[in-house]
C-alpha positions as CSV (number, residue, x, y, z in Angstrom):
1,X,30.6,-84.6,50.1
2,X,27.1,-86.4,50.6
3,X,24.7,-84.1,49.1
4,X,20.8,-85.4,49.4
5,X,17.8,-83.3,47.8
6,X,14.6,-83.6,48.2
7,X,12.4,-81.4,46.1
8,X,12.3,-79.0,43.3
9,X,15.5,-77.2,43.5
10,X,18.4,-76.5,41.0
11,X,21.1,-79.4,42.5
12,X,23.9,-77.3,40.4
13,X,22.9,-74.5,43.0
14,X,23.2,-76.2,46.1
15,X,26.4,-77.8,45.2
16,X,27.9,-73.9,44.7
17,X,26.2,-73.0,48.1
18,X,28.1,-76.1,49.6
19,X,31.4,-75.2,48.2
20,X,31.6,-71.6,50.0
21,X,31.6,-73.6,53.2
22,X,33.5,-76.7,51.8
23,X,35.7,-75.7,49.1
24,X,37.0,-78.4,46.8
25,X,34.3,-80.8,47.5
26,X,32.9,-83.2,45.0
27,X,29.9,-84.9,44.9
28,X,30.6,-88.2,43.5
29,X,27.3,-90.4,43.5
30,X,29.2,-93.4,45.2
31,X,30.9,-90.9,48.0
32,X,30.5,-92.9,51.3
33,X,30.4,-91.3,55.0
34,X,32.9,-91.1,57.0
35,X,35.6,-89.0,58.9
36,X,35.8,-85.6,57.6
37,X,33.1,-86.3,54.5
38,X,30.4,-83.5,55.2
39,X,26.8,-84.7,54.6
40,X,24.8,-82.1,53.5
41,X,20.1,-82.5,53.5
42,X,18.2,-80.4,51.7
43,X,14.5,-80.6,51.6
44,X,12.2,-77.4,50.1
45,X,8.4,-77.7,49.8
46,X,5.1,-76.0,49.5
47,X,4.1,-74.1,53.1
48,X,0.2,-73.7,52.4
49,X,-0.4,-71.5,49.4
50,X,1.2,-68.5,50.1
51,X,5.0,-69.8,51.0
52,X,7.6,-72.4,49.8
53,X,9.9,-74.0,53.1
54,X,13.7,-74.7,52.8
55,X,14.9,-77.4,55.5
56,X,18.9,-77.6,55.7
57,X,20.5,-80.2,57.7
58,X,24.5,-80.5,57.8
59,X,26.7,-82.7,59.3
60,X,30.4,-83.1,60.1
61,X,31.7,-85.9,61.7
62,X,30.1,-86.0,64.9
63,X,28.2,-82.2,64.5
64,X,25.4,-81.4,63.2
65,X,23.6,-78.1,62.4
66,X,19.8,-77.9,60.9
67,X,17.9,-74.8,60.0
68,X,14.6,-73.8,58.5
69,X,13.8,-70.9,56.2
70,X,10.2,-70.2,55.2
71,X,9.9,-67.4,52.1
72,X,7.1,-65.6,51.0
73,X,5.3,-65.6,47.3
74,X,5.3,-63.0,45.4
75,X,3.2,-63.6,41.9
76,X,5.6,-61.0,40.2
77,X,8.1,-63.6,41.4
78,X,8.9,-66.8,39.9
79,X,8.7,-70.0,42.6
80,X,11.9,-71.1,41.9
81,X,13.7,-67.9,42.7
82,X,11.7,-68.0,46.0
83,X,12.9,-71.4,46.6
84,X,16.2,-70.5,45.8
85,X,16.4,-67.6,48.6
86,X,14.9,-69.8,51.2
87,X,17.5,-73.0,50.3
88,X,20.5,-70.5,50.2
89,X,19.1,-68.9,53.8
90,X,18.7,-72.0,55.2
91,X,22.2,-73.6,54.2
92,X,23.8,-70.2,55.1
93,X,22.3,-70.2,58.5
94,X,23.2,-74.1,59.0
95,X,26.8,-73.5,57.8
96,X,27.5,-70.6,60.0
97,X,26.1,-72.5,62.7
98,X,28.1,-75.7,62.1
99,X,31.6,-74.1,61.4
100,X,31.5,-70.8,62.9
101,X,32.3,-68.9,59.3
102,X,30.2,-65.9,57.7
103,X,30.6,-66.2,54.1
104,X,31.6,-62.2,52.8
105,X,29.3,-63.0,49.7
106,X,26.6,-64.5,51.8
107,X,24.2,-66.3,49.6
108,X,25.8,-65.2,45.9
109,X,27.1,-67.9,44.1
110,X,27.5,-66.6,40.8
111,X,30.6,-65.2,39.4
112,X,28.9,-61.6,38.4
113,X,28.3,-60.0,41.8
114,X,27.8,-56.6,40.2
115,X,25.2,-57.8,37.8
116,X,22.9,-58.6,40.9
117,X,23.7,-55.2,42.3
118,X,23.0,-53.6,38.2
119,X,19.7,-55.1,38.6
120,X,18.8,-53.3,41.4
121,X,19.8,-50.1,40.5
122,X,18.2,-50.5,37.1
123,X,15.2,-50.8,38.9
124,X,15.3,-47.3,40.9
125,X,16.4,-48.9,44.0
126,X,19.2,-46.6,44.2
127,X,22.4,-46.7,45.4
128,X,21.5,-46.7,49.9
129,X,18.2,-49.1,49.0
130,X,20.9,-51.2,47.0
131,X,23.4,-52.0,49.5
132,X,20.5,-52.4,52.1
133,X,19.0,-55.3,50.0
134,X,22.2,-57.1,49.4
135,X,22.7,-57.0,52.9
136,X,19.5,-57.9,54.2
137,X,18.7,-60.3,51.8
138,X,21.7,-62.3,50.0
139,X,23.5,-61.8,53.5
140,X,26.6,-59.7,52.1
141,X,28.6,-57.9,54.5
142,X,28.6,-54.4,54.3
143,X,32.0,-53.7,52.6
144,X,31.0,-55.9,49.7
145,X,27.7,-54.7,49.3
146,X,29.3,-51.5,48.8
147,X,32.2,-52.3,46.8
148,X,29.3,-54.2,44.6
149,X,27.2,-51.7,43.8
150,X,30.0,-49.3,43.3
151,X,31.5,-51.4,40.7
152,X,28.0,-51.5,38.9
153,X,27.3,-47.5,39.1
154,X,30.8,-47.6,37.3
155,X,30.0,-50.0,35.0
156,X,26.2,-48.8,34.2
157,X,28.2,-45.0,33.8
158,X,30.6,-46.5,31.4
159,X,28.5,-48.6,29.4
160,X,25.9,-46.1,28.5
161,X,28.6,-44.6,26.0
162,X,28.7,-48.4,24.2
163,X,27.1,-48.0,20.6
164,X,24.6,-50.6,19.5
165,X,25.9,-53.2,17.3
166,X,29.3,-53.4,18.6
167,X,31.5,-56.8,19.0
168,X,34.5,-57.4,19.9
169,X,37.1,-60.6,19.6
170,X,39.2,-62.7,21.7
171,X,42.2,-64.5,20.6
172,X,43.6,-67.8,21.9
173,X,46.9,-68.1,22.6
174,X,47.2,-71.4,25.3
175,X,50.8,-71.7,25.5
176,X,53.4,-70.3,28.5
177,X,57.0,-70.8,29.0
178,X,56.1,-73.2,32.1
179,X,53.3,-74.3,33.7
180,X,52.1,-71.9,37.3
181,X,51.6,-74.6,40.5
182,X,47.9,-72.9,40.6
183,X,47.0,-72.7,36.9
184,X,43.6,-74.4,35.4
185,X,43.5,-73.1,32.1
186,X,44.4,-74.9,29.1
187,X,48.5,-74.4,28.2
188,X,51.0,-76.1,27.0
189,X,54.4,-75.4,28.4
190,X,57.9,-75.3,26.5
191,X,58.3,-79.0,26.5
192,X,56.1,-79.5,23.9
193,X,54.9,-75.9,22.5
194,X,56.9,-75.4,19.9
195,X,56.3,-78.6,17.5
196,X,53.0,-77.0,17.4
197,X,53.3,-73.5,17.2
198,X,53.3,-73.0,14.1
199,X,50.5,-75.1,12.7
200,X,48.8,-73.6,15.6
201,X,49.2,-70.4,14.5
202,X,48.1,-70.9,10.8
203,X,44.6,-72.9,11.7
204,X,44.1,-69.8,14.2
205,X,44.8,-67.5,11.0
206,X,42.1,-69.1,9.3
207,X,39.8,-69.3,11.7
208,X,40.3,-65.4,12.2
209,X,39.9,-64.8,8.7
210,X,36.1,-66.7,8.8
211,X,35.1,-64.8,11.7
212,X,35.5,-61.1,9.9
213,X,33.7,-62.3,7.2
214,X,31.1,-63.9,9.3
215,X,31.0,-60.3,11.8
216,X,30.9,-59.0,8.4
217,X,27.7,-60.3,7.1
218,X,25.9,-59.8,10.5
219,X,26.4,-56.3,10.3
220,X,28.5,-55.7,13.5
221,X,32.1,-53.3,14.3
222,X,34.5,-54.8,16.4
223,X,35.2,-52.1,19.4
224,X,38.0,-54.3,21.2
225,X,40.3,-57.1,20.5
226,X,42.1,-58.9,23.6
227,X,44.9,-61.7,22.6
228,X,44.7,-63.7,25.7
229,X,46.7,-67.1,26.7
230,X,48.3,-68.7,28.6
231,X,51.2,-66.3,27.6
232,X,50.5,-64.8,24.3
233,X,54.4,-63.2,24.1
234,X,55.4,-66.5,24.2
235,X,55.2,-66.1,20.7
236,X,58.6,-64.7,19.1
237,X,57.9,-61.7,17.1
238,X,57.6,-62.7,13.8
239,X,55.0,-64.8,15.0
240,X,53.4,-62.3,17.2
241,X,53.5,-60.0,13.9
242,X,51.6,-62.7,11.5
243,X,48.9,-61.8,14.0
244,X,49.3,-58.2,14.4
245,X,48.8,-58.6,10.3
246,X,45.5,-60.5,10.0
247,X,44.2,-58.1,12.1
248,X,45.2,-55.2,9.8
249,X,43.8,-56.9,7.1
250,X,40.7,-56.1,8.2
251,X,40.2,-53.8,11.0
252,X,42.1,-50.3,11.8
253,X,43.6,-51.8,15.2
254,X,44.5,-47.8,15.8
255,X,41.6,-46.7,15.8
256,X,39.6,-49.8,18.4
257,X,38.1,-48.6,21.9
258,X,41.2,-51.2,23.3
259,X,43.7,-53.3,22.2
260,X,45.1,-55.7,25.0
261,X,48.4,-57.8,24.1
262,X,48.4,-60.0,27.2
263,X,52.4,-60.5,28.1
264,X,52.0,-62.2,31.7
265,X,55.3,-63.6,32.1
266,X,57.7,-60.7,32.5
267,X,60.3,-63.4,31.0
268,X,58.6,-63.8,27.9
269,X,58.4,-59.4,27.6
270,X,61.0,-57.9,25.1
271,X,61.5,-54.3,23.9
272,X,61.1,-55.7,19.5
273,X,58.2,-57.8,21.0
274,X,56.6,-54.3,22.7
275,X,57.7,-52.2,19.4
276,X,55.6,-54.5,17.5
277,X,52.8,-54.0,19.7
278,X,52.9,-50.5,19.3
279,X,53.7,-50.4,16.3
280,X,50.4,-52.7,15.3
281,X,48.2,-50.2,17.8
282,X,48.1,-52.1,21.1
283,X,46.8,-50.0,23.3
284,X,46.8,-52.0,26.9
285,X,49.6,-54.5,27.8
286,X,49.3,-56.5,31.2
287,X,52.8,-57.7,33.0
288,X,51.9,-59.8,36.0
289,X,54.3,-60.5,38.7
290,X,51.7,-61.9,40.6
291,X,53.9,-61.1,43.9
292,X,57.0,-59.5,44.0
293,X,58.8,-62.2,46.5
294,X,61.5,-64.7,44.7
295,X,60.7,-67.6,47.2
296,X,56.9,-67.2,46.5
297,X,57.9,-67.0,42.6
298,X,59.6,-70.3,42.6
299,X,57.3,-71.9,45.1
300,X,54.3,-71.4,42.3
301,X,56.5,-72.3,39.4
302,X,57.1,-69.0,38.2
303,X,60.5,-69.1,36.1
304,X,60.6,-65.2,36.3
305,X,62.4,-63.0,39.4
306,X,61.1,-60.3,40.9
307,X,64.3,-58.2,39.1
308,X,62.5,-59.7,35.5
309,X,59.6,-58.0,36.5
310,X,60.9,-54.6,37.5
311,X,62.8,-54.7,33.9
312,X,59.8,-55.8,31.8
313,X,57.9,-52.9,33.2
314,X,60.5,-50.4,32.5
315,X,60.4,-51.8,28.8
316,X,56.8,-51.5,28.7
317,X,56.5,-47.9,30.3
318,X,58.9,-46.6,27.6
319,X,57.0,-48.4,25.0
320,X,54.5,-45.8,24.1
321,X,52.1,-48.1,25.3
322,X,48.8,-46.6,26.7
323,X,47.6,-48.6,29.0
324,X,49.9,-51.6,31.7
325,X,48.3,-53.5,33.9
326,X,49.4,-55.4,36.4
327,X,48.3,-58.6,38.3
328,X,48.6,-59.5,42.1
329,X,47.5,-63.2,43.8
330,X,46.3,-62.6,47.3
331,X,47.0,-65.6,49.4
332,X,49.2,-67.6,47.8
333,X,50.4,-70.7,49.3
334,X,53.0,-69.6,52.1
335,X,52.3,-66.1,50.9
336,X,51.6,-63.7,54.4
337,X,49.9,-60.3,54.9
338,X,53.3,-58.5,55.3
339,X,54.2,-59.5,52.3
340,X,51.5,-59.2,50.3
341,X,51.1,-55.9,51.7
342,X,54.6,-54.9,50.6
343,X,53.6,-55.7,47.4
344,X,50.9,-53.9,46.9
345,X,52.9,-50.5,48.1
346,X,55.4,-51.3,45.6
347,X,53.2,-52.0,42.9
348,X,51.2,-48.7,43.6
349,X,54.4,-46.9,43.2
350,X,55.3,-47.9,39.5
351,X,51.5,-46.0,38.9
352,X,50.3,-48.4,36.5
353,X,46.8,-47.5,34.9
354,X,45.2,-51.1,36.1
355,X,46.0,-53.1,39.1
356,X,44.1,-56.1,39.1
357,X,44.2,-58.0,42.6
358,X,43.0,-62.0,42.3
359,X,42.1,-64.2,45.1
360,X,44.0,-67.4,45.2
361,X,41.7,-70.2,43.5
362,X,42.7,-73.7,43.0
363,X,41.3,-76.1,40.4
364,X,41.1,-79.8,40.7
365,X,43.8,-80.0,37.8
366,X,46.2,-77.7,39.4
367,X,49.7,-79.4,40.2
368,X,49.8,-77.6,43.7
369,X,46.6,-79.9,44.9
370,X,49.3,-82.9,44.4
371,X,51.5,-81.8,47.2
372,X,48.8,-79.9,49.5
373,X,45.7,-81.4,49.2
374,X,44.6,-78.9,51.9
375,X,45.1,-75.9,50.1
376,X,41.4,-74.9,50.2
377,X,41.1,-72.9,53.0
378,X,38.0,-70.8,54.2
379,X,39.1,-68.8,56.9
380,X,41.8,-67.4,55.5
381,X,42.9,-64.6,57.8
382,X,46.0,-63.4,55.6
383,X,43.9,-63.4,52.4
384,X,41.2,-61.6,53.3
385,X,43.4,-58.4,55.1
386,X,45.1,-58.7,52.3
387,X,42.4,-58.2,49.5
388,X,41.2,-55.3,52.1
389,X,44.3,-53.4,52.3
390,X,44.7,-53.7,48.6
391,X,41.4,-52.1,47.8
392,X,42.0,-49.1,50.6
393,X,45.2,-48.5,49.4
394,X,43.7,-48.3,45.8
395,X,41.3,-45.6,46.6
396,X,43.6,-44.2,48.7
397,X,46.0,-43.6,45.0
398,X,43.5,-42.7,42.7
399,X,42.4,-45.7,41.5
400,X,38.9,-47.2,41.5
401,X,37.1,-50.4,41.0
402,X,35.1,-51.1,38.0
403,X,35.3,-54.7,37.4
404,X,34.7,-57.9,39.2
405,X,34.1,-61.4,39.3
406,X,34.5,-64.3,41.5
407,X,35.4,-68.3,41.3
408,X,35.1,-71.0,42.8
409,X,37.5,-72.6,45.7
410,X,39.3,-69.1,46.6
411,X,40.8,-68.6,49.9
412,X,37.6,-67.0,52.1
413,X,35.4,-67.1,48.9
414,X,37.0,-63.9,48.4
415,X,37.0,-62.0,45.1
416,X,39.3,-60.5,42.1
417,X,38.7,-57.2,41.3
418,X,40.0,-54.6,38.5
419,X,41.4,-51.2,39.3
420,X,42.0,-48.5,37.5
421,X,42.5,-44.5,37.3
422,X,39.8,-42.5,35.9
423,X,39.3,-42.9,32.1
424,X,41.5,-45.6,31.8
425,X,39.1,-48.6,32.7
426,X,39.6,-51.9,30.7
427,X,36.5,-52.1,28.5
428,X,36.7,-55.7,27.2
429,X,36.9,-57.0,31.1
430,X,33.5,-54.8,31.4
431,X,32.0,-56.4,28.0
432,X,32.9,-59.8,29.1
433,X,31.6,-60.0,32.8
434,X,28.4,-57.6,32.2
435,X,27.6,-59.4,28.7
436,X,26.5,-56.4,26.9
437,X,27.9,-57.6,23.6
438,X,29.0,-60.3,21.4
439,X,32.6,-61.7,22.4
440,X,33.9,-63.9,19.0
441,X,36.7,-66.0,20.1
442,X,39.3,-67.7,17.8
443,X,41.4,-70.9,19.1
444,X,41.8,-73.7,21.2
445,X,39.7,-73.3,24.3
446,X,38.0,-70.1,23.5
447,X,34.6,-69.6,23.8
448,X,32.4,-67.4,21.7
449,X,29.8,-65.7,24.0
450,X,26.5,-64.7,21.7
451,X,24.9,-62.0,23.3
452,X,21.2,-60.4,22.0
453,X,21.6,-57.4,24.8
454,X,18.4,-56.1,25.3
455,X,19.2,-52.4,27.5
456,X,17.0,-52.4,30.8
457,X,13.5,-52.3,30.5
458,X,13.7,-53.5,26.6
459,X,13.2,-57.2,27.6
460,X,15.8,-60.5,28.4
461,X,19.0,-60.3,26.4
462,X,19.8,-64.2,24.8
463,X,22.5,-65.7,25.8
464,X,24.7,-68.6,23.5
465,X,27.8,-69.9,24.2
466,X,30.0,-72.0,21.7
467,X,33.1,-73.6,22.9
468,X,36.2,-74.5,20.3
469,X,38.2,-77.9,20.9
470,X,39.9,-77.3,24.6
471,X,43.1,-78.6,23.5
472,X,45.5,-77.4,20.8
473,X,46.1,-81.0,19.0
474,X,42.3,-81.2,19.3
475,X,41.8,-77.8,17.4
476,X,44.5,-78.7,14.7
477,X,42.9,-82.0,14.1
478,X,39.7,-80.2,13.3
479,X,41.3,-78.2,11.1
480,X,42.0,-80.8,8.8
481,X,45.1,-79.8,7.8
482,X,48.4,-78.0,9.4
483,X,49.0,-76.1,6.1
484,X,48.6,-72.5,6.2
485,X,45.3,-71.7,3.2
486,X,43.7,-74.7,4.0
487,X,40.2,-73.9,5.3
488,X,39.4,-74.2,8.7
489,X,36.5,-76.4,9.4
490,X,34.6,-74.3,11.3
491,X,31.0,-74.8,9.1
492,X,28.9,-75.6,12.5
493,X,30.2,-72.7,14.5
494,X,29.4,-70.5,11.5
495,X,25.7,-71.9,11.1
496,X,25.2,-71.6,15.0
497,X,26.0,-67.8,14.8
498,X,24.2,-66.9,11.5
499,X,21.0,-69.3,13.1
500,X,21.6,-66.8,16.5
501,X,21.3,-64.2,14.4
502,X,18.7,-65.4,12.7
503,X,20.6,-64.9,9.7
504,X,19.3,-68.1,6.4
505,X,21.1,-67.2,3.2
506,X,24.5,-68.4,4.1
């Protein structure tokens, strides 16, 4: 894509507002026109004193579409959010125009829908006056407006029981028995996991052990844990069980708000692995079929069947396990609304405690985008009756939303939402998307998320982010040795959360 600005206007911005019309663009500086490149113009200025003027001008091959959005000041109001409105007006009415598509987020670009809606409500706008502005002004339509600020009254119910000085940790476990079509995150597959598992395993040990002590000396309790992947139960249980340990060592894992073994791939799920679990005080497991059709499976480089699925289930409702949740792709590739919609009523009849529904999203490192470079897809008519009938249906058995987010490049710029019966909502997704607390993360790829959460009305929470090696050779080679009791060299992350925390005898 051609992108020109002119003005002062957050480029990163308009680039997210020109992906929800063209998904999977780039914006390479050399990009020349021509067939099927989209140019996109975007001017924004001063109108007198008392305005600031977006100008939007987009082209596709021999259409073009302009459009002209004039905002008001307001001195309570900083510019640049008033300049933000009028580009994203302006580019929303000029992509409607040109491609005949109404975005169901409208303006949002973010990936915390429900954040914008929190605001709101934290401001007395109330639940009618909420949905109304999200409408009216970020140009939602009206089912996700409401779904939106339902999700936040949820959230804002449920995090008012969060103590102060609370934590929680995320473990890194980037490995998976093979590799999905779709999948961006960071995992090595079977053909070369398990030279490294092991040394893996012991810098992550070390690394764990440095970030009690360091959560120690800030003061702080850890609430939740969530071992996270790739597939975590790739692991074999003895391995599985050096973790369970490290944990014990210095936490009662019993006695945590939630305790979430990820075990995606029903392939990977056994009933010692599951024992284990219990055993150690898991307290929410996730098995995800993604969708319970065998073509679809192998299509998307699933090695599991939908019969592996129906028996890891089984195994982890007779675990003693509190919580399962399971996880559904809405339009994936050669996936249709009948089917989709057959999996959902099957699903809903196992009566898991959390049903989490995605939206198809492709990355530019995904292996699908080498066979079907037109994947992206914005009108997505199967998706998006899809991702409907999966949230009526919810309702409709008891369960309700109270988590969201969205990415980037999904079918219809739809979204992924949580489900879940009453009193049985997964606090860490909450913690993580609303940022109310401090998220340590140990191993390759993980990101610890410092968070200086200030309640409504008490002032701007800080945010910090500090990101480990992305790749597991990368995170060995820091450690500077593959030898379990050799320390971990993890001396700058340490000073960047002590310096966070303002924290100078270290």
């Amino acid at each position: 894509m051609i992108l020109n600005i002119d003005g002062d206007i957050n480029r990163y911005y308009v680039q997210s507002l020109c992906m929800i019309f063209f998904p999977g663009s780039t914006f390479a500086a050399d990009e020349k026109k021509g067939e099927d490149v989209p140019e996109v113009t975007v001017r924004i200025y001063p109108d007198g004193e008392h305005a600031v003027t977006a100008y939007v001008s987009m082209r596709l091959n021999d259409k073009v579409s302009e459009a002209t959005e004039t905002v008001s000041l307001d001195e309570d109001i900083a510019i640049a959010t008033h300049s933000s409105i009028a580009v994203g007006r302006a580019l929303f009415a000029a992509g409607q125009d040109l491609l005949g598509y109404i975005p169901p987020w409208g303006i949002l670009t973010g990936i915390r829908p429900a954040k914008v809606a929190a605001s709101l409500l934290h401001l007395g706008k109330g639940k009618i006056k909420t949905r109304k502005i999200m409408r009216d002004e970020y140009f939602l339509n009206p089912q996700k407006a409401a779904l939106a600020v339902s999700i936040a009254s949820t959230e804002m119910k449920l995090l008012k029981k969060l103590p102060e000085n609370t934590c929680s940790i995320y473990i890194s476990i980037p490995f998976c028995p093979s590799r999905c079509a779709y999948c961006s995150f960071v995992s090595y597959s079977t053909a070369r996991l398990f030279s490294l598992l092991d040394d893996y395993l012991d810098a992550l040990l070390i690394e764990l052990e440095e970030t009690f002590r360091t959560i120690k000396r800030i003061g702080l309790n850890v609430v939740t844990v969530y071992i996270g992947g790739g597939t975590p139960t790739t692991l074999t249980p003895q391995q599985l069980e050096r973790i369970f340990k490290k944990l014990c060592e210095h936490i009662d894992t019993h006695a945590l708000m939630e305790f979430t073994l990820e075990a995606g791939r029903p392939d990977t799920i056994t009933e010692e692995k599951l024992a284990l679990a219990y055993k150690y005080g898991v307290s929410r497991v996730s098995v995800n079929p993604q969708t319970l059709s065998d073509d679809i499976l192998r299509e998307i480089g699933r090695k599991h069947t939908v019969a592996d699925f129906y028996r890891a289930f089984e195994l982890a409702q007779n675990s003693g396990i509190r919580d399962i949740n399971v996880d559904l792709i809405a339009g994936l590739p050669n996936d249709d609304f009948d089917n989709f919609s057959r999996t959902v009523d099957k699903i809903l009849e196992l009566h898991p405690t959390n049903l989490t529904v995605h939206t198809f999203s492709v990355k530019k490192a995904a292996d699908v985008l080498r066979d079907n470079s037109s994947i992206y897809n914005i009108s997505g008519v199967d998706a998006t009756k899809g991702v409907a009938y999966s949230q009526l249906k919810a309702k409709f058995a008891g369960y309700k939303p109270y988590y969201i987010y969205r990415q980037k490049n999904t079918v219809n710029n739809l979204e992924n939402v949580g489900f879940s019966v009453e009193g049985h909502e997964g606090m860490y997704n909450i913690f993580m998307m609303e940022e109310v607390q401090t998220i340590f993360a140990v191993g390759a790829g993980a990101v610890t998320k410092l968070v200086d959460y200030k309640r409504p009305g008490k002032g701007e929470s800080r945010i910090q982010r500090i990101f480990n090696p992305k790749y597991p050779y990368e995170y060995l080679k820091l450690s500077n040795s593959k030898r379990l009791g050799e320390k971990l060299d993890t001396r700058t992350k340490q000073e960047k959360i002590f310096e966070f925390y303002g924290i100078t005898d270290f």
